[in-house]
N, C-alpha and C positions, 0 to 999 in steps of 0.2 A: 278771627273770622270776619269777613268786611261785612260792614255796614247793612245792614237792611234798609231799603225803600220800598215803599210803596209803589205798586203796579197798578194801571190803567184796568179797570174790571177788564175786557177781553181788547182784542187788537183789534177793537171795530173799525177803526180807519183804514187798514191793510182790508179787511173783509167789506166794508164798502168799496173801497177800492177796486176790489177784485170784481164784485158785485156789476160796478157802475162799468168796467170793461167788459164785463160777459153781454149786459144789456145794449152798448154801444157797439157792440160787435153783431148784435143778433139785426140791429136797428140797420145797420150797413148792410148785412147780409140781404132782406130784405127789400132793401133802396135799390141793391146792384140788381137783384130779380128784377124786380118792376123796370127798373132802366132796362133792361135786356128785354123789356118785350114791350115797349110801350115809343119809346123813340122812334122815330124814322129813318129807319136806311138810306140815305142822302147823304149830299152833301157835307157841311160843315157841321151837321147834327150827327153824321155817320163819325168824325173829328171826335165830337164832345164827349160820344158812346164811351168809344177806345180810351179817352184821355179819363173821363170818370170813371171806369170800371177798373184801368189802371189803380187810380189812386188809393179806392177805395180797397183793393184788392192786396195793396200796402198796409194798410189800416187795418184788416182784418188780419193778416201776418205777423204784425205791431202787437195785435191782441191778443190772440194765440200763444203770443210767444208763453204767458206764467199760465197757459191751461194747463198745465201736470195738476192741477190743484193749489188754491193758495197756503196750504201747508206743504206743500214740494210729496209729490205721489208716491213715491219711494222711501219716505222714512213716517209716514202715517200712520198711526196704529202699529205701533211696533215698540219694540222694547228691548233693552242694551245693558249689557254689563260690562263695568271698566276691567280690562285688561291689562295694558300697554300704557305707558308715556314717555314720550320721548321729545329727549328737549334738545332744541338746534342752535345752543345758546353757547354751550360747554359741552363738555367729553363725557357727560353721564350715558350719551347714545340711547336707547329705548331698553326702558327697563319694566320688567311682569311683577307686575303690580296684584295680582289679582288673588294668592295668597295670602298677601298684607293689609288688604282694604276691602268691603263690600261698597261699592257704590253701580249703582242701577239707573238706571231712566228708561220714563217710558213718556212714548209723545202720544199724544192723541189727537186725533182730526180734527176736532174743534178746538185745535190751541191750547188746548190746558198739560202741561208737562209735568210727570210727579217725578222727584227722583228719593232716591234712600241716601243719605251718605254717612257709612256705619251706622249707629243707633238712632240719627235721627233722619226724620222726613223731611221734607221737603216740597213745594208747586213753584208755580211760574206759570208765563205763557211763554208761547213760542212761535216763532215761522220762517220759513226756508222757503228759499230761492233757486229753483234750479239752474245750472246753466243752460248752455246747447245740448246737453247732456242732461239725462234726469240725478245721474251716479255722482253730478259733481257738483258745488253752488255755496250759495249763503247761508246764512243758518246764524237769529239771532234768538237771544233769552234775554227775557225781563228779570228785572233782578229776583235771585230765589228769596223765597220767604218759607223760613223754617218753622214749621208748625213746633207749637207749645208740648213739652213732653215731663213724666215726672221722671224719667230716664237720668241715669247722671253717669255720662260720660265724656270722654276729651278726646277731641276728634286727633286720631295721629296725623302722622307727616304727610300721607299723600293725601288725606280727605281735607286738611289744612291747604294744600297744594290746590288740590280742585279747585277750591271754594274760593281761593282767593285768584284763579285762573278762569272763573266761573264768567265774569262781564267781560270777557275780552272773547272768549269764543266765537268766531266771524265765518270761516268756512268748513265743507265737510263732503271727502270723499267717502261712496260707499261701491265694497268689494265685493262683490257677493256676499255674505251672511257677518260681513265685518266691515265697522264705519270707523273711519276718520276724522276728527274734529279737530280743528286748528285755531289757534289765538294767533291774535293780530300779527300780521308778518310773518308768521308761518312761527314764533319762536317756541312753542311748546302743542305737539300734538298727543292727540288722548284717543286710544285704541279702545274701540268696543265690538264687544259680540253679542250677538242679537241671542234675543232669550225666546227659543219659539216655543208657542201657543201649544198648550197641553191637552 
């Protein structure tokens, strides 16, 4: 099982982050109004309108870009169950796992990520990135931290697998009601299907 670390209480810096671009975005919005009605139609001030609304109009596009939400809109409040993995390493091709192992995750909007794997549990935080697309992006986890259990079990092969494929986790396509999670270089991906809401 690797190593446990300690995690940062929440990802405040990605959510300030996120925060200090919403507010800088709203502060622009506002600037390009007031220049659009306040300037004079002339000359070389008629020039500065076009060339500031321009830029500005860059900037706000710049900032919009991670509006999906800074958890990535599309896997918010949702919940997965391992399936599939498939490793692009050797000839083992994708194999259904989902027989052999319970592991689960669920995200939540505000960062806090639980999963199961077999008898024990598990948090983290989390946060994703979408691309130009909401269906495809980043997607990283703080290291898991396995909660205290008087349970005594020994995690098999693929929860061994997971867990040690756990911090390298980087990207993640989703299909309709089935996500794709990839470790670095694409060498091992982990199929999940979403567990809808009862």
């Amino acid at each position: 099982m690797p190593q446990l670390k300690a995690r940062p209480r929440k990802l405040s810096l990605a959510l300030s982050l996120n925060l200090s671009w919403r507010l800088l975005a709203r502060l622009a919005s506002g600037y390009v109004q007031a220049l659009a009605t306040t300037l004079p139609i002339s000359g070389s001030m008629k020039l500065l309108r076009i060339f500031s609304i321009s830029v500005l109009a860059l900037f706000l596009a710049a900032c919009a870009a991670p509006g999906q939400g800074w958890m990535g809109a599309p896997l918010k409040d949702t919940s997965w169950r391992l399936m599939t993995v498939q490793s692009n390493v050797n000839e083992s091709g994708r194999e259904y796992v989902a027989n052999e192992s319970d592991i689960t995750m669920s995200l939540r909007a505000n960062g806090d990520a639980q999963f199961t794997v077999g008898c024990q549990k598990g948090s983290t935080d989390w946060v994703a990135t979408p691309g130009e697309i909401d269906s495809k992006g980043e997607i990283r986890f703080y290291p898991l931290e396995i909660a205290a259990s008087d349970a005594v079990c020994a995690p098999g092969l693929i929860e061994q697998r997971f867990l040690r494929d756990f911090d390298f986790m980087r990207g993640y396509v989703l299909i309709q009601n089935h996500l794709y999670i990839s470790t670095m270089a694409n060498e091992v991906v982990y199929g999940w299907r979403k567990i809808e809401d009862k």
